[in-house]
N, C-alpha and C positions, 0 to 999 in steps of 0.2 A: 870464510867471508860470508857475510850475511846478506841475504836477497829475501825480500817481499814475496808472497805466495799468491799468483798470480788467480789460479783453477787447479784445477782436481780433474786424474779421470783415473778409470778401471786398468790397471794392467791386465795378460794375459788370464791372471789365477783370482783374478776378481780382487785384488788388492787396492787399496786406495795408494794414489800416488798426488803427492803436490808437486804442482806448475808455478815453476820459480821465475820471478824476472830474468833471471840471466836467459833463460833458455834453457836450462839444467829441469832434470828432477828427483826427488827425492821419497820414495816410500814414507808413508805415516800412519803406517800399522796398528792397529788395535789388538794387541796380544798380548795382553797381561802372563804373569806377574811382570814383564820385561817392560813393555812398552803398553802405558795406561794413556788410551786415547780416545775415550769411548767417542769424544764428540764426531770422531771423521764414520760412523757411520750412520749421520744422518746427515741430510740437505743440508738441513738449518746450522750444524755442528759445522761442517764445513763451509757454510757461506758466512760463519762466523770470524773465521781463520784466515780470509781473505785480507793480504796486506801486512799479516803477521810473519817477520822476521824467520828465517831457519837459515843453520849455516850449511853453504852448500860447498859439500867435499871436493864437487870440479873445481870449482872456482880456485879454490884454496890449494890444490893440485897445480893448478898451470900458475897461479900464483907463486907459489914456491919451485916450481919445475923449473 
């Protein structure tokens, strides 16, 4: 299911994490060659992403649960 990206913050290991509408969140890692995200480690990259679409696995879990 797909939710808007509300905020950003650090988890425990300094990870970027996105703040979904629903309440959910979702890692958005910059770790190449898997996952090419350079923009979430900077401000501007990530206040760029704000409002932008991700599909969030909760949702999609109790949806089909």
């Amino acid at each position: 299911m797909q939710q808007a990206i509300v905020g950003f913050h650090l988890d425990e290991e300094e990870h970027w994490v996105a703040n979904l509408a629903c309440g959910h969140s979702q890692h958005v890692r910059h770790d190449p060659p898997w996952q090419n995200r350079p923009w979430v480690l900077t401000e501007q990259g990530r206040n760029g992403k704000l409002g932008v679409m991700l599909e969030c696995k909760k949702c999609e879990e109790i949806k089909s649960g």
